[in-house]
C-alpha positions as CSV (number, residue, x, y, z in Angstrom):
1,X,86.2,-63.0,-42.5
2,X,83.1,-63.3,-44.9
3,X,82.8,-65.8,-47.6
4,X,82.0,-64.5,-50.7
5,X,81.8,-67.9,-52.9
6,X,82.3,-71.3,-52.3
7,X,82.1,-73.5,-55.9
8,X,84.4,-77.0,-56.8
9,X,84.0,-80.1,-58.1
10,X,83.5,-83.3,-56.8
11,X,85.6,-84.9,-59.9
12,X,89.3,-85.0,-60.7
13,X,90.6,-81.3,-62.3
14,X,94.2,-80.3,-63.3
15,X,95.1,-77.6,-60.8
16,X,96.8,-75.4,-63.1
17,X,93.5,-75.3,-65.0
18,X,90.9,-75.9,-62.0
19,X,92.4,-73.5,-59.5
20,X,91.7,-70.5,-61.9
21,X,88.4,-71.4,-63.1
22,X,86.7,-72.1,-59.9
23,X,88.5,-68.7,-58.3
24,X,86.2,-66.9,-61.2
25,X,83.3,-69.1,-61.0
26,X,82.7,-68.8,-57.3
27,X,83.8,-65.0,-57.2
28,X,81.8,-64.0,-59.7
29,X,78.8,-66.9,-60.2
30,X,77.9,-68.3,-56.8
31,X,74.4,-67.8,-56.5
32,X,74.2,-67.7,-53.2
33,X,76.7,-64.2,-53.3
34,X,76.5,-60.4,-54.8
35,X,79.5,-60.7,-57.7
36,X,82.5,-59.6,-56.3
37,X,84.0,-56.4,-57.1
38,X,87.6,-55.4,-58.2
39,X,88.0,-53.1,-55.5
40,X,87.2,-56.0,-53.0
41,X,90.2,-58.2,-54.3
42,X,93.3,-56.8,-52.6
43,X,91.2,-57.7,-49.1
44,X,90.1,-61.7,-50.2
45,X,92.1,-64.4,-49.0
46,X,91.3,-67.5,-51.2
47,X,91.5,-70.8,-49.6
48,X,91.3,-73.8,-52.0
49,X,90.5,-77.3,-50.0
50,X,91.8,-80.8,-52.3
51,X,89.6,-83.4,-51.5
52,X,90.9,-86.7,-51.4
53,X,90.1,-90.4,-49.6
54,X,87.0,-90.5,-50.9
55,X,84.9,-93.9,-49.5
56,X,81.4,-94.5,-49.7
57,X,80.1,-94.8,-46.4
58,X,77.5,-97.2,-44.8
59,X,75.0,-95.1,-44.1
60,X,74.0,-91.1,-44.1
61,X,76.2,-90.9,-40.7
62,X,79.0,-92.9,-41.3
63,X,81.9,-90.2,-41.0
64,X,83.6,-88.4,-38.2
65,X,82.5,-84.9,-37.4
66,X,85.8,-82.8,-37.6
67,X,87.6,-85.2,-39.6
68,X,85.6,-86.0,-43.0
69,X,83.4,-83.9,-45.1
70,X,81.0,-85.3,-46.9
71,X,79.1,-85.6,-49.7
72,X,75.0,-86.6,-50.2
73,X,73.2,-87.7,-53.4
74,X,69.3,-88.9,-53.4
75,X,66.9,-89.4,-55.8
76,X,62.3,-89.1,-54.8
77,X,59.6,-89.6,-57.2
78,X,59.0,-86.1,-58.9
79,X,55.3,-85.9,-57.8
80,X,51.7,-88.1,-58.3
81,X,51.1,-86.0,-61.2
82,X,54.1,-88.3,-63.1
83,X,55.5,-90.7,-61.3
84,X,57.6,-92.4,-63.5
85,X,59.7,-89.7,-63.0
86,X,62.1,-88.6,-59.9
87,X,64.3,-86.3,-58.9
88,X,68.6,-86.5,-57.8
89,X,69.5,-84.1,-55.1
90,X,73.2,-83.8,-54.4
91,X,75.2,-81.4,-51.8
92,X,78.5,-81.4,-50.0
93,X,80.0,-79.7,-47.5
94,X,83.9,-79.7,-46.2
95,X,84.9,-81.2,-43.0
96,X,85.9,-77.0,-42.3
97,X,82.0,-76.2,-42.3
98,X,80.4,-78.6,-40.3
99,X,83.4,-78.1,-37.7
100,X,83.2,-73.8,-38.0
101,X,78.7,-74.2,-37.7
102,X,79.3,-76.4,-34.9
103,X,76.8,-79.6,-36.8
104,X,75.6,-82.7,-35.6
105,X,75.4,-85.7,-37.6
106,X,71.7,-84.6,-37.6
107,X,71.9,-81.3,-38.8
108,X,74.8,-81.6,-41.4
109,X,72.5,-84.0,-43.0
110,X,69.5,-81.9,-42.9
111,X,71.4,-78.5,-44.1
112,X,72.8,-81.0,-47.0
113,X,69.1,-81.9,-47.8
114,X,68.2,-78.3,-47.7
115,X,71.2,-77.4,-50.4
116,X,70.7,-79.8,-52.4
117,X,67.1,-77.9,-53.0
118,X,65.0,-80.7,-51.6
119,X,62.2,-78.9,-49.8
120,X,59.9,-81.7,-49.0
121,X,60.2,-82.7,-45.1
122,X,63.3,-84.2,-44.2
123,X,62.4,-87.6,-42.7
124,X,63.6,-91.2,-42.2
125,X,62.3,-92.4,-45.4
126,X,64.8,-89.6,-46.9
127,X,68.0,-90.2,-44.9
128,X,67.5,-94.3,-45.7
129,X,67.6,-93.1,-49.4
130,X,70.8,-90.9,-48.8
131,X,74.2,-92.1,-50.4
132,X,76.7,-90.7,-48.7
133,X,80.4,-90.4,-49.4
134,X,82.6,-89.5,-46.9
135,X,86.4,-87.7,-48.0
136,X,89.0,-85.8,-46.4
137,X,90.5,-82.6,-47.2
138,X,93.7,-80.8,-47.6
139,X,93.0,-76.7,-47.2
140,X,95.6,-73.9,-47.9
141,X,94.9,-70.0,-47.5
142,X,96.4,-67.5,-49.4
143,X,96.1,-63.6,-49.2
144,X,95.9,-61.3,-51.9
145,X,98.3,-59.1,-50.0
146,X,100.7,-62.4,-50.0
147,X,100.2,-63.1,-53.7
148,X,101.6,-59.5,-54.6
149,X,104.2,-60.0,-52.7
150,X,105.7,-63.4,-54.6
């Protein structure tokens, strides 16, 4: 199994509404993946996760590896050039992907700094600024082949 786009939302969507918009956006938008292409489809499996039991934790690792995902938000000066101004970085990953990648506390956070497109160096001064929201997640599959079949 290869993923082949990974998009959501960290705000409240009607599912009849949000289910089929994020299936396009991350199929045919993520970034991070070649498009994909209608003779891929009847071999995807689509798994949709709903987040849910969302708390702000007390620091950057304050949730339970397996259990919560979790999501980062920081904000750094933009640069000496203009520093009135800064920058918000924001990333998440699913409880699924650190568990799957095998992540510390350490490294989840460090791979969330990384995606959020913050490439200055990753130190404590960073990970003090980090608030983090841990959330849990409910995570259904569902094959193409199955979907025909309904």
């Amino acid at each position: 199994d290869q993923l082949r786009g990974c998009m959501g939302t960290m705000h409240p969507v009607a599912i009849n509404r949000g289910l089929p918009d994020f299936a396009l956006r991350s199929s045919l938008h993520d970034r991070r993946f070649e498009p994909v292409d209608l003779s891929e489809v009847p071999t995807l499996t689509c798994c949709v996760s709903v987040l849910h039991s969302f708390e702000s934790c007390e620091d950057a690792y304050d949730w339970e590896l397996g259990v919560h995902g979790v999501h980062i938000s920081f904000t750094v000066p933009t640069g000496p050039l203009c520093p009135c101004g800064s920058t918000t970085y924001e990333a998440t990953f699913l409880p699924e992907v650190m568990a799957e990648h095998h992540m510390s506390h350490e490294s989840a956070i460090s791979k969330l700094v990384r995606k959020a497109g913050y490439h200055g160096k990753c130190d404590d001064s960073i990970i003090d600024s980090i608030d983090a929201t841990r959330f849990l997640s409910n995570t259904r599959e569902l094959a193409y082949s199955e979907a025909v079949c309904r």
